[in-house]
C-alpha positions in Angstrom: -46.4 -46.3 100.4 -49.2 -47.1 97.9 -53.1 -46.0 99.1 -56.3 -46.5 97.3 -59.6 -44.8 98.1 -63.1 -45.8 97.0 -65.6 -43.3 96.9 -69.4 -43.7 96.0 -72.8 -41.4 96.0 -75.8 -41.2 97.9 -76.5 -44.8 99.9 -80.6 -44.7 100.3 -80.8 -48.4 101.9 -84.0 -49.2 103.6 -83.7 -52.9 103.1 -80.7 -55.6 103.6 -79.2 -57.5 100.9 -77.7 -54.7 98.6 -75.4 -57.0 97.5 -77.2 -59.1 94.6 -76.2 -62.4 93.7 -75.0 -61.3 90.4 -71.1 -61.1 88.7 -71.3 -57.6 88.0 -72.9 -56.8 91.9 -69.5 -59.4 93.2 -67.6 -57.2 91.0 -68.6 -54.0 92.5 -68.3 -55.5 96.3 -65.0 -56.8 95.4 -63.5 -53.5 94.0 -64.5 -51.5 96.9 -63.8 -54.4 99.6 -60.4 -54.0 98.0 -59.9 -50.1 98.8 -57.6 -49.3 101.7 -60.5 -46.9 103.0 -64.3 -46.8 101.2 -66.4 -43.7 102.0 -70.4 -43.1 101.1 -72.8 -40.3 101.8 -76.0 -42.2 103.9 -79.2 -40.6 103.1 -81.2 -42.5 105.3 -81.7 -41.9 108.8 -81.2 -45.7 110.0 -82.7 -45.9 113.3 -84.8 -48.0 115.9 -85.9 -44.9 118.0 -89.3 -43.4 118.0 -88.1 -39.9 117.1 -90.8 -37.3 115.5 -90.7 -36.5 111.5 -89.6 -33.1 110.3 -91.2 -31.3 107.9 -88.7 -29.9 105.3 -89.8 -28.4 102.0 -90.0 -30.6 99.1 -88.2 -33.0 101.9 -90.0 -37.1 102.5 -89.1 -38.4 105.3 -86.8 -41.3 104.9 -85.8 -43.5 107.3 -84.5 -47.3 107.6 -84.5 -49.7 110.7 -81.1 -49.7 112.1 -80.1 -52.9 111.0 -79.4 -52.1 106.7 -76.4 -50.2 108.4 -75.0 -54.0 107.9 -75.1 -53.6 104.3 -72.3 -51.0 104.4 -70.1 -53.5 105.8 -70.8 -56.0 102.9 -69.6 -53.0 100.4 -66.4 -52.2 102.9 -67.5 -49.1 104.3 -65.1 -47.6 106.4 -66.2 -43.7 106.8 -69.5 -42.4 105.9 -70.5 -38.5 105.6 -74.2 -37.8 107.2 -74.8 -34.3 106.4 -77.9 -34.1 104.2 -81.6 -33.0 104.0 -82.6 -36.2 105.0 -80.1 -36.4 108.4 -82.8 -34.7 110.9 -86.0 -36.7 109.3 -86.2 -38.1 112.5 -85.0 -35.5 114.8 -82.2 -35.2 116.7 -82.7 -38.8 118.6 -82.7 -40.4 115.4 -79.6 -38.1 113.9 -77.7 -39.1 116.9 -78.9 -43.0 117.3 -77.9 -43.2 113.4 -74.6 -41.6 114.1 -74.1 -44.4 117.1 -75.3 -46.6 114.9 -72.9 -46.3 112.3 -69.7 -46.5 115.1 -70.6 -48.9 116.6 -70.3 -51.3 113.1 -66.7 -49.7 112.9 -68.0 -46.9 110.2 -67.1 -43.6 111.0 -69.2 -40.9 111.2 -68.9 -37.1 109.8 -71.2 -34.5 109.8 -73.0 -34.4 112.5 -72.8 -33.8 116.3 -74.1 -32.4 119.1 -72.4 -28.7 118.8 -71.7 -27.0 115.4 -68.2 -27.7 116.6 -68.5 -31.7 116.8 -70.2 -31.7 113.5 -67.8 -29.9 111.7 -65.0 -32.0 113.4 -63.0 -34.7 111.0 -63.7 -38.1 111.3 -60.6 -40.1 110.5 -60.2 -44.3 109.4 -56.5 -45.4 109.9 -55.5 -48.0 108.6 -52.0 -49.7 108.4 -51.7 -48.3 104.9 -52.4 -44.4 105.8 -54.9 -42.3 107.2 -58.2 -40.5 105.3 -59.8 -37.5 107.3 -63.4 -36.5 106.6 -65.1 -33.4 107.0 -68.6 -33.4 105.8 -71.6 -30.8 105.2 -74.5 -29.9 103.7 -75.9 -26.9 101.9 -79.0 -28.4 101.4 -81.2 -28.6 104.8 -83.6 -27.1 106.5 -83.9 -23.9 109.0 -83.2 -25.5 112.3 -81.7 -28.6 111.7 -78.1 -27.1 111.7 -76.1 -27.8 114.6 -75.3 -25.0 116.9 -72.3 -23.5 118.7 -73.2 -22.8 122.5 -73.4 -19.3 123.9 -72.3 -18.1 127.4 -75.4 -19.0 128.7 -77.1 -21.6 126.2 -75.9 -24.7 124.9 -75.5 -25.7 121.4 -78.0 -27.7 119.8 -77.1 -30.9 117.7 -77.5 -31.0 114.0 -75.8 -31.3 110.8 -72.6 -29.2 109.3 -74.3 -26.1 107.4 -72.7 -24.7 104.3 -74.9 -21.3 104.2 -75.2 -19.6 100.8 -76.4 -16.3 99.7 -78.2 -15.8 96.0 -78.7 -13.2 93.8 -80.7 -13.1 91.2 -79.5 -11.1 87.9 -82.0 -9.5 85.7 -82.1 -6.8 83.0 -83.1 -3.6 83.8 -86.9 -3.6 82.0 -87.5 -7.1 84.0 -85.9 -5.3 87.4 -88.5 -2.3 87.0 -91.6 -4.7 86.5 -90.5 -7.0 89.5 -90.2 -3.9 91.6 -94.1 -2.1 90.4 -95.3 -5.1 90.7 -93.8 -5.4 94.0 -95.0 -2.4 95.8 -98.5 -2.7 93.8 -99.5 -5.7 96.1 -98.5 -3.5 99.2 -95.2 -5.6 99.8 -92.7 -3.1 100.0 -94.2 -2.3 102.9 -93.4 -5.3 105.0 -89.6 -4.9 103.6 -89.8 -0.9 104.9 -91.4 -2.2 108.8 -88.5 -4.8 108.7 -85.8 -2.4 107.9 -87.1 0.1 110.9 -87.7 -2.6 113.2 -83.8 -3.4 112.1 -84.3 -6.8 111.1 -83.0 -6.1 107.6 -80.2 -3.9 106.7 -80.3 -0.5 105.0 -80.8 -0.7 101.2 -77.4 -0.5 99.6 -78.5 1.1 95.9 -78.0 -1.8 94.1 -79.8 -5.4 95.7 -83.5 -5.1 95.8 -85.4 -7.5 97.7 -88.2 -8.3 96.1 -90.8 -11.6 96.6 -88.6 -12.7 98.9 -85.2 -12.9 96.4 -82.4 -10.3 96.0 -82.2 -9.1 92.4 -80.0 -6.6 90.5 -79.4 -5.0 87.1 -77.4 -6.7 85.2 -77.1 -7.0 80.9 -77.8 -10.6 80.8 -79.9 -12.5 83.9 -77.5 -14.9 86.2 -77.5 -16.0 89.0 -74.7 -15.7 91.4 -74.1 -17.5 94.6 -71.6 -17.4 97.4 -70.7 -19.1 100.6 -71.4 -17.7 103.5 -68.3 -16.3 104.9 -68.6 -17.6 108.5 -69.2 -21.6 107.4 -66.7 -21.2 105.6 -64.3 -20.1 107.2 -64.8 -22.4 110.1 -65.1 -25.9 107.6 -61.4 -24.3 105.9 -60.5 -24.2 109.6 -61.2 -27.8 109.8 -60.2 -29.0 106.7 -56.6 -28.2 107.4 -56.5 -30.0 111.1 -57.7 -32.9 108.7 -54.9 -32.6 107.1 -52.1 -32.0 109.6 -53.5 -35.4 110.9 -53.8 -37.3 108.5 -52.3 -38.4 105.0 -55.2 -38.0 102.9 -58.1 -35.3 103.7 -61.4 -35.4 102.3 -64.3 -32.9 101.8 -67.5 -34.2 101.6 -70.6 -31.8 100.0 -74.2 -32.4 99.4 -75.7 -29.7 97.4 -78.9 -30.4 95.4 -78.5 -26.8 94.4 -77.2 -25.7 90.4 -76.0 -23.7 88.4 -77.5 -22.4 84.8 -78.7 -26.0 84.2 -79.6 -29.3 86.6 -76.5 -30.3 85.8 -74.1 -27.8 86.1 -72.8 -26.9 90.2 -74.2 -23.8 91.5 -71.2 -21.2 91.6 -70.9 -21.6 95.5 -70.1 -24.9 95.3 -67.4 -24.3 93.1 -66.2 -21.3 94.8 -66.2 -23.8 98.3 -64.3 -26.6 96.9 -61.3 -24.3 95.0 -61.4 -22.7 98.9 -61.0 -26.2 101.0 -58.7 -27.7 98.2 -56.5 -24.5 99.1 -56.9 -25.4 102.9 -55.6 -28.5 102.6 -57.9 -30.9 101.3 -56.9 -33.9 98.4 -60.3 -34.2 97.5 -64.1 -33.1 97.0 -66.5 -35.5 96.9 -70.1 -34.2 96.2 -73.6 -35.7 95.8 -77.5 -34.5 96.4 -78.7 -34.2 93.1 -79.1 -37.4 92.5 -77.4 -38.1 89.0 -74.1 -37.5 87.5 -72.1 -34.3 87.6 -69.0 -33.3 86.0 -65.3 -33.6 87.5 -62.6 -30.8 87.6 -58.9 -31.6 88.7 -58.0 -28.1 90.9 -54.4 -27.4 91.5 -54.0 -31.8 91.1 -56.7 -32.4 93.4 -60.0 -33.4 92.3 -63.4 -32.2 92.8 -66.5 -34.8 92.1 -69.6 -32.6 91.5 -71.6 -35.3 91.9 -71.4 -38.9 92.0 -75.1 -39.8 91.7 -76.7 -42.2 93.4 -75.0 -45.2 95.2 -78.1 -47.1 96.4 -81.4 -46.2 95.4 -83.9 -48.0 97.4 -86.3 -45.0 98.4 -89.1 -47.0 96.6 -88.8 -49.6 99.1 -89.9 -47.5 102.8 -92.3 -49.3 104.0 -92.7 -46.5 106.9 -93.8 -43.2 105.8 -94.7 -39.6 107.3 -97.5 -37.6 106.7 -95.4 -34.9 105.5 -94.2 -37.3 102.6 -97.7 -37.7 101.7 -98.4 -33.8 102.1 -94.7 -33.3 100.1 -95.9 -34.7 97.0 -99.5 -33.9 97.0 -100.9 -37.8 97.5 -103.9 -38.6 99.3 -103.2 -40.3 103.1 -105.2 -43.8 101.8 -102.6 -44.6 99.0 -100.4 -47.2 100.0 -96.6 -46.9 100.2 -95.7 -48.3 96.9 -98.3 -46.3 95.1 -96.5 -42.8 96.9 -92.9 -44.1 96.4 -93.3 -45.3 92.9 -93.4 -43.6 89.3 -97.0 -42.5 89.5 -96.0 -40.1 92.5 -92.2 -39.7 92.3 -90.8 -39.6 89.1 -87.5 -41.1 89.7 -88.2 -44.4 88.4 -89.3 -42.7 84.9 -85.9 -41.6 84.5 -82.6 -43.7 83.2 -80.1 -41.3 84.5 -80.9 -41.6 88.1 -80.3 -44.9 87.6 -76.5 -45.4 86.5 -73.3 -43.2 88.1 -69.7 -44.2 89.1 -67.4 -45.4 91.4 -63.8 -43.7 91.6 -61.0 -45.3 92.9 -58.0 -42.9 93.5 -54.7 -44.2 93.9 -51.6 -42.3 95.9 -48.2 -42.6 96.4 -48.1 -41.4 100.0 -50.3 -38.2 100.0 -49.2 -37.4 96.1 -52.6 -38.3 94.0 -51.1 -40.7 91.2 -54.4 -41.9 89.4 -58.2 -42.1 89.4 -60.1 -45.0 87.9 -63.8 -44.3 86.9 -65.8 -47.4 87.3 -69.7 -46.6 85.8 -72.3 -48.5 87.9 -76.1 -49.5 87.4 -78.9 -49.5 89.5 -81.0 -51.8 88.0 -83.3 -49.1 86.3 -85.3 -51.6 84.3 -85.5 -54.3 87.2 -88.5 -54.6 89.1 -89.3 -52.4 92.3 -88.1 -55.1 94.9 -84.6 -55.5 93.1 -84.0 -51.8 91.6 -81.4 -50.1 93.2 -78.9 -52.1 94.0 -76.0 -51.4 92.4 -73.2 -53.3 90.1 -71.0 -52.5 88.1 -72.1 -51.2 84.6 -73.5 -53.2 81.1 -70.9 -51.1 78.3 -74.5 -49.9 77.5 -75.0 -48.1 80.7 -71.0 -47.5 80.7 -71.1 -45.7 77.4 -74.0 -43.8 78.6 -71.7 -42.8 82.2 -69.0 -41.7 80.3 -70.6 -39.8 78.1 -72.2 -37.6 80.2 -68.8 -37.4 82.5 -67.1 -36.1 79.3 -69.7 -33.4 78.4 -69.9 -32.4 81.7 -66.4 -32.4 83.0 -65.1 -30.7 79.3 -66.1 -27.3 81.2 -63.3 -27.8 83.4 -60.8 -29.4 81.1 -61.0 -32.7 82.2 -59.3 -35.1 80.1 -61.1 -39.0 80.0 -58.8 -42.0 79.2 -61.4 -44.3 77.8 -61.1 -48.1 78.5 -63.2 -51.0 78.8 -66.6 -50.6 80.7 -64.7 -46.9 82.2 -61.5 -44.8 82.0 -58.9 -43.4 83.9 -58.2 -39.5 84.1 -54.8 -37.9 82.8 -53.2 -36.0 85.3 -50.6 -33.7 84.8 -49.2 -32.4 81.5 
């Protein structure tokens, strides 16, 4: 039995008709209309509840009224992942009233829950041609919005699916000695000695050195290195293959704004993490955060999306913001919202590659992956605020430009590009 899934990026709607009255916007709406099941990341917290802002580092608060959750159903929508730095801008009530929101338009919802249990939890769309499993996380959030397992005599709290990482930062050994005088010159290796006694820090081990709050050691050449932490991921591995033993296709969704050596490149945890769940069980990765295009690696005949960029971009358009957003990008409180959203304040609109990524539509036989078709998309980056952000299917300009970066990015990993009109499909196999 044939299958086809539709995947697509971040989803920032804050206002109804994504669909635009154009052939290429049809196009795109047709294509994933036509997928057995159509998944999206929402980065918007889509609620009619009165639920208090968080205040998350470099975070805005971004939040929708409830009803653009109709526009998913125009592109086909069937499951969406809502594990993100934006999922707890309006607390829990608006995390959960979201999460209702979505299942009660027939959109599934993974993610989130009201235990670290429920959020890590498949969500599954079955359909008469086969069922897709979800799991869904985040490595990008803040302290406290992860959900929580219950104790013996506590309950868990509700929140998002955690993927916890550890960094270390690799520098030479000159740099290591001036980072650590410099350190105990401003009296802070003081604070890390009282923390150790007090037992709130391990004992030294000889070769990490925390220093300005990082961990660094001595290496030739400076790195970074990352890794998962061992507990999330064990338990999201433990997930990922219930996914599979119930379903036919199992799917990993990640958002990670974090990278490697350059903005483009995945950080090594995220790498490490989808090699891990693609040995679990899963078929596929799907990543987003960062906003733009990242490369694509086929692991053991599965594939891994790094990123797919941005989906629907209509942060510009809030009409509803925090004080925190102000206080997040340094903007006096009597500027109105267009003048904090747009290019004076956030620079997203200066910059063309936010503006275009890519739809893939994978085709199985069964459970057996048989092909992916890339399908390069536009956001309208020269369009006017009120229309920009929408998305339709590419101009070969904006195509070319896709592609290109797809190639460069994905040549890392081997990836081998079948180039065709306005996209290209990737060889798999020998």
């Amino acid at each position: 039995m044939t299958f086809t899934l539709a995947l697509s990026g971040d989803s920032m709607i804050t206002r109804r008709g994504v669909v635009s009255n154009t052939e290429k916007a049809r196009g795109l709406q047709q294509l994933m209309q036509a997928a057995d099941v159509t998944f999206t990341n929402l980065e918007v917290v889509a609620t009619d509840v009165e639920g208090y802002h968080s205040s998350g580092a470099f975070t805005p608060t971004l939040t929708a009224p409830a009803h653009v959750l109709e526009e998913l159903h125009e592109y086909g929508v069937d499951v969406a992942a809502f594990a993100n730095n934006h999922t707890m801008n309006l607390g829990i009530e608006g995390m959960l009233d979201t999460a209702q929101g979505l299942r009660q338009r027939g959109v599934a919802c993974a993610g989130v829950g009201r235990t670290l249990g429920e959020a890590t939890m498949p969500a599954y769309v079955s359909t008469q041609a086969g069922t897709v499993a979800v799991v869904a996380c985040t490595a990008t959030f803040a302290s406290g919005e992860e959900a929580t397992r219950p104790s013996d005599t506590m309950r868990g709290r509700p929140g998002l699916n955690p993927l916890r990482h550890s960094v270390r930062l690799g520098v030479t050994e000159t740099q290591l000695s001036a980072l650590a005088e410099t350190h105990a010159e401003l009296g802070l290796d003081d604070q890390i000695n009282y923390l150790r006694e007090m037992r709130f820090l391990p004992e030294a081990n000889g070769t990490d050195h925390l220093l300005f709050g990082g961990t660094f050691f001595e290496t030739e050449t400076p790195r970074v290195e990352s890794t998962c932490a061992p507990s999330d991921l064990a338990r999201i591995c433990h997930w990922v293959k219930e996914a599979k033993m119930r379903s036919h296709i199992a799917v990993v969704s990640i958002h990670s704004h974090e990278n490697g050596s350059t903005l483009t490149e995945p950080a090594d945890f995220f790498v490490d993490f989808a090699h891990a769940v693609i040995d679990a069980g899963a078929d596929v990765v799907v990543g987003h955060g960062p906003h733009r295009v990242r490369g694509i690696e086929i692991y053991n005949g599965r594939p891994i999306f790094y990123s797919l960029g941005n989906f629907v971009g209509q942060f510009e358009l809030m009409s509803v913001l925090s004080s925190h957003t102000y206080d997040v990008l340094g903007v006096p409180d009597d500027l109105a919202p267009h003048e904090v959203l747009g290019g004076n304040c956030l620079g997203f609109a200066d910059h063309e590659e936010y503006w275009r990524s890519f739809v893939p539509v994978l085709q199985f036989d069964g459970s057996e992956l048989v092909g992916i078709e890339i399908h390069p998309i536009g956001l309208g980056f020269d369009l006017p605020a009120p229309v920009r952000g929408r998305p339709m299917l590419a101009s070969s300009e904006e195509a070319d430009a896709v592609m290109e970066d797809l190639e460069r990015l994905s040549a890392r990993f081997g990836t081998t590009f079948i180039r065709e009109r306005d996209g290209a499909t990737i060889k798999l196999g020998d």
